[in-house]
C-alpha positions in Angstrom: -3.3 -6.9 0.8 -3.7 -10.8 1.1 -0.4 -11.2 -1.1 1.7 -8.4 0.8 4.2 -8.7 3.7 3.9 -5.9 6.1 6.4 -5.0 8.5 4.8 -3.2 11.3 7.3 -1.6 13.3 6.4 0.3 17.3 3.9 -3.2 17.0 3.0 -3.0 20.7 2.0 0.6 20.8 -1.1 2.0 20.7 -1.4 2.5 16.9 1.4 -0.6 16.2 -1.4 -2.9 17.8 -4.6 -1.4 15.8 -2.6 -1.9 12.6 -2.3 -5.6 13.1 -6.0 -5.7 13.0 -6.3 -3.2 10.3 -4.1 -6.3 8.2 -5.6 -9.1 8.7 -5.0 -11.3 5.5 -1.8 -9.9 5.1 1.7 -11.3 5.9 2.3 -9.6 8.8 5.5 -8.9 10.9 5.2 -7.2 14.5 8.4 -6.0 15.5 9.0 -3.2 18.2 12.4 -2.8 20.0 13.0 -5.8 21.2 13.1 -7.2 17.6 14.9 -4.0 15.7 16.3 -0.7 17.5 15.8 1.5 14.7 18.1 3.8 15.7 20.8 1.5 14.5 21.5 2.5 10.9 23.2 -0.9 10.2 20.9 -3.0 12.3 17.6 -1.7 10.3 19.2 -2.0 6.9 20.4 -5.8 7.9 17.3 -7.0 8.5 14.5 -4.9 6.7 16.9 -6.3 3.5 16.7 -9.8 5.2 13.0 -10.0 5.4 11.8 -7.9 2.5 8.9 -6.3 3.1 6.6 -4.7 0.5 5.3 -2.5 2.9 7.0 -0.8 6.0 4.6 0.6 8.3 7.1 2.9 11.2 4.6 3.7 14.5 7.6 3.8 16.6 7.9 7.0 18.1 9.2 9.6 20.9 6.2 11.2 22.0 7.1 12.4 25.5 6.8 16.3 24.3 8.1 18.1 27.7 10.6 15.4 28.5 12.2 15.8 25.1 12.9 19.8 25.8 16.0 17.8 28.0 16.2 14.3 26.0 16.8 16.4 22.5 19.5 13.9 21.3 17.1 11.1 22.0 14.2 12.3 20.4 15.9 14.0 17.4 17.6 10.5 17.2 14.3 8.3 17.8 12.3 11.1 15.3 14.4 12.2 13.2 17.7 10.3 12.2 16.3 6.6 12.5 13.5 7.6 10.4 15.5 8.0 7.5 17.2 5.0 8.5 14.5 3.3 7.7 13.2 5.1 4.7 16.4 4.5 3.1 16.1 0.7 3.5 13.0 0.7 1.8 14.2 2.8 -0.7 17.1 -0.3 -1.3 14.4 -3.2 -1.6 11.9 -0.6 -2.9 9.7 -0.9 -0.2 6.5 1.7 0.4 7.4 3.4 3.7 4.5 4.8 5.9 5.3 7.0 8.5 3.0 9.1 11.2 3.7 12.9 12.2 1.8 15.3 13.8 0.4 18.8 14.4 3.4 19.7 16.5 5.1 20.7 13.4 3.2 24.0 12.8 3.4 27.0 14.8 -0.5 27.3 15.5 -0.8 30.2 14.3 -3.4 30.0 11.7 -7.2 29.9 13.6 -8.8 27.9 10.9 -6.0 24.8 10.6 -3.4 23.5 8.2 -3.4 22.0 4.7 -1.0 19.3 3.8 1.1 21.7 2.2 1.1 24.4 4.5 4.8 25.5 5.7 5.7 23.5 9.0 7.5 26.1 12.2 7.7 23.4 15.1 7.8 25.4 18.9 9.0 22.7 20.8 11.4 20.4 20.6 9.5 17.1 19.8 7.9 19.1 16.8 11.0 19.9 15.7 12.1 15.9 15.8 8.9 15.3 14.0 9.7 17.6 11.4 12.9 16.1 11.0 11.7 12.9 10.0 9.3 14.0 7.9 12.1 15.7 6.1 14.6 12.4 6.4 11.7 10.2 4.9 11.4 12.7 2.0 15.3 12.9 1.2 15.6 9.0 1.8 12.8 7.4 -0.4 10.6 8.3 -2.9 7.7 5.8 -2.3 6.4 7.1 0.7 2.9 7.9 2.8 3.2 10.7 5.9 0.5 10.4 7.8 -0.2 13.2 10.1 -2.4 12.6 13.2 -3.2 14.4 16.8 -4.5 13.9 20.3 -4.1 9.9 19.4 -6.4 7.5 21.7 -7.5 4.4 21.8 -6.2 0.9 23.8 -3.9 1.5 26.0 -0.5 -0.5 24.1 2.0 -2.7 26.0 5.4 -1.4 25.1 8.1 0.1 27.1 7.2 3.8 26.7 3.5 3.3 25.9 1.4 6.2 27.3 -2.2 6.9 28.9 -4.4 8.7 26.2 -6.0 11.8 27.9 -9.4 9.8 27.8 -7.7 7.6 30.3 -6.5 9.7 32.2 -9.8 12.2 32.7 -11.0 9.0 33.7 -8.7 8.1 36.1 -8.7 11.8 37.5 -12.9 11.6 37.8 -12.7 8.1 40.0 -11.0 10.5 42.5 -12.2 14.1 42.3 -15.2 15.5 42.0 -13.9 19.4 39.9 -11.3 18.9 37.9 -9.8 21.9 35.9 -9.0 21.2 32.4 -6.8 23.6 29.9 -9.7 25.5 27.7 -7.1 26.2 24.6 -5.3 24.1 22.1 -7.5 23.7 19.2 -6.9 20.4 17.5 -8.7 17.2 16.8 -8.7 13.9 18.0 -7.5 10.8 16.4 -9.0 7.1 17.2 -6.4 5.0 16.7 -8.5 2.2 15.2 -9.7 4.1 12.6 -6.0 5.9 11.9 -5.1 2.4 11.5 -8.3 1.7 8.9 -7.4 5.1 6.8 -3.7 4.2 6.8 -5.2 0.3 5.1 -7.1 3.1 3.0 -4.2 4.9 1.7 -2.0 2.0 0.5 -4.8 -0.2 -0.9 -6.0 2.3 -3.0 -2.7 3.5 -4.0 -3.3 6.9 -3.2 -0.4 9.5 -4.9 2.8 9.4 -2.3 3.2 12.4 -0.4 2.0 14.2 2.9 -1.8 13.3 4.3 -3.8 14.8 7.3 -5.8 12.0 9.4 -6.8 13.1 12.1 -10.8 12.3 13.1 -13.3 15.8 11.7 -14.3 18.0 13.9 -12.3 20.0 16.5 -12.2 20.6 20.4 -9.8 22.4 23.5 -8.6 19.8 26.0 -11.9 21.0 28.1 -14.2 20.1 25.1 -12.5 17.4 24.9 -12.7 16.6 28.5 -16.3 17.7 28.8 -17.7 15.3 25.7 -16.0 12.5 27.8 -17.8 12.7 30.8 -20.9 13.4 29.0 -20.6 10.2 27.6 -19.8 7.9 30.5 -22.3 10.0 32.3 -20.0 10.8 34.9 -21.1 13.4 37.7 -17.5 15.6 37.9 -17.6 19.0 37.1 -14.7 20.1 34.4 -13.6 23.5 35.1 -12.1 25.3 31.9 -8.5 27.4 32.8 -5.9 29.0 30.8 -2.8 27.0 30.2 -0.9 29.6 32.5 -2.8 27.2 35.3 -0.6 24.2 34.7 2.9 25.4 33.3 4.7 22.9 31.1 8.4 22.9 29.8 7.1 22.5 25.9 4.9 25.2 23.9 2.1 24.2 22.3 0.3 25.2 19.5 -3.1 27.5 20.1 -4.4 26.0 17.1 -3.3 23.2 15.2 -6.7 21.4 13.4 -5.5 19.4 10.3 -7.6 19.6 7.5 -7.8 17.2 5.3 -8.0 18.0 1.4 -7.2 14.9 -0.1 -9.1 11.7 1.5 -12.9 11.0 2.3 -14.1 12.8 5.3 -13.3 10.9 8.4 -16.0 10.1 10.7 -16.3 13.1 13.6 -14.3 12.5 16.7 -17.0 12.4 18.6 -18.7 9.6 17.1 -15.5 8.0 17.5 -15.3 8.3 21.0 -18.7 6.7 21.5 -17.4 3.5 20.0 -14.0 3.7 22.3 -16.3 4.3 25.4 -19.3 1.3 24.9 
């Protein structure tokens, strides 16, 4: 990667900022929206055909999923339309494009997870957006990795709309409570953003086939498992009290299930191992 320039775009996210690491050697440029609004057809062509990148890495994303069941311009803009902005100025300098998704796209109806090829039925609307820009990427470029992650955490990032992971928050909640009930359904698997960003170094260096991959860490857990491992391991007296997602309505469905399995890369290490590292 020593001889490639990299454009890194979302750079002060949570993700954007692992995958500077993840680079090192490379020629790498950090942009997030105060250098390009990528929702600005002309603005993104100008100056991804100014700087000519081999490699355009897109972590800028909407990822507010109640708020965008009432922003559904924004985030089918943000999602959807600007991705294929971008993937069709790679496609002019012939650019790879590498762009994340997520388990939002399927319906969660299928108990033991989804393939890479497995038919995407978004409930909600940021799923939906998602989906969208997986489908712009695909009708923009050819030359292209989608990267599809869940329940990303890691550093918290420093951009405008940067987020808490829910292993900050649980934290947060357990400096001031001593119960706190957590939503016992959702069957997915966590992502470490560190090592998204090493698999993503993976996939391009080794010139893995373009196309659709899963990347999410192995194993699988509810938002209480998930909850539950974290206070294990900051040995944290707080009692986590599993409840039905009836408990704590939210405007956005979710899927029941929604694992990604991954068929065509090594294993990735298990989430929970993961979260050890994050935690010491």
């Amino acid at each position: 990667m020593i001889n490639m320039k990299i454009l890194i775009l979302g750079a002060k996210g949570m993700l954007g900022q692992e995958l500077k690491f993840a680079f090192l050697g490379a020629e790498i440029f950090a942009w997030d929206f105060e250098e390009l609004d990528i929702t600005n057809k002309h603005q993104v062509e100008k100056k991804i055909s100014q700087l000519l990148p081999d490699i355009v890495i897109n972590a800028a994303a909407y990822n507010n999923v109640d708020k965008a069941e009432e922003e559904k311009q924004r985030a089918v803009l943000l999602n959807g339309y600007a991705t294929g902005f971008i993937a069709g100025a790679c496609k002019k300098i012939d650019a790879i494009f590498v762009h994340y998704s997520t388990d939002y796209i399927f319906d969660g109806e299928k108990k033991e997870g989804y393939k890479e090829n497995d038919i995407p039925k978004p409930i909600s609307v940021y799923g939906a957006s998602k989906l969208l820009g997986e489908i712009e990427t695909a009708k923009n470029t050819d030359k292209y990795y989608i990267i599809r992650l869940s329940r990303l955490f890691g550093k918290i990032g420093a951009g405008l709309s940067v987020k808490k992971s829910f292993v900050e928050v649980m934290l947060d909640l357990a400096k001031s409570k001593n119960e706190i009930e957590v939503i016992n359904e959702e069957l997915s698997s966590p992502t470490y953003a560190p090592d998204l960003a090493e698999r993503t170094k993976y996939i391009v260096e080794t010139k893995q086939p373009f196309g659709i991959y899963h990347s999410a860490n192995s194993g699988r857990c509810t938002w209480y498992g998930f909850a539950c491992e974290i206070f294990k391991q900051k040995k944290i007296d707080v009692k986590a009290i599993p409840v039905s997602g009836d408990k704590f309505p939210r405007p956005a469905k979710r899927p029941e299930y929604s694992v990604l399995l991954n068929t065509k890369l090594p294993e990735a290490r298990d989430w929970k191992e993961a979260l050890i590292n994050y935690l010491s």
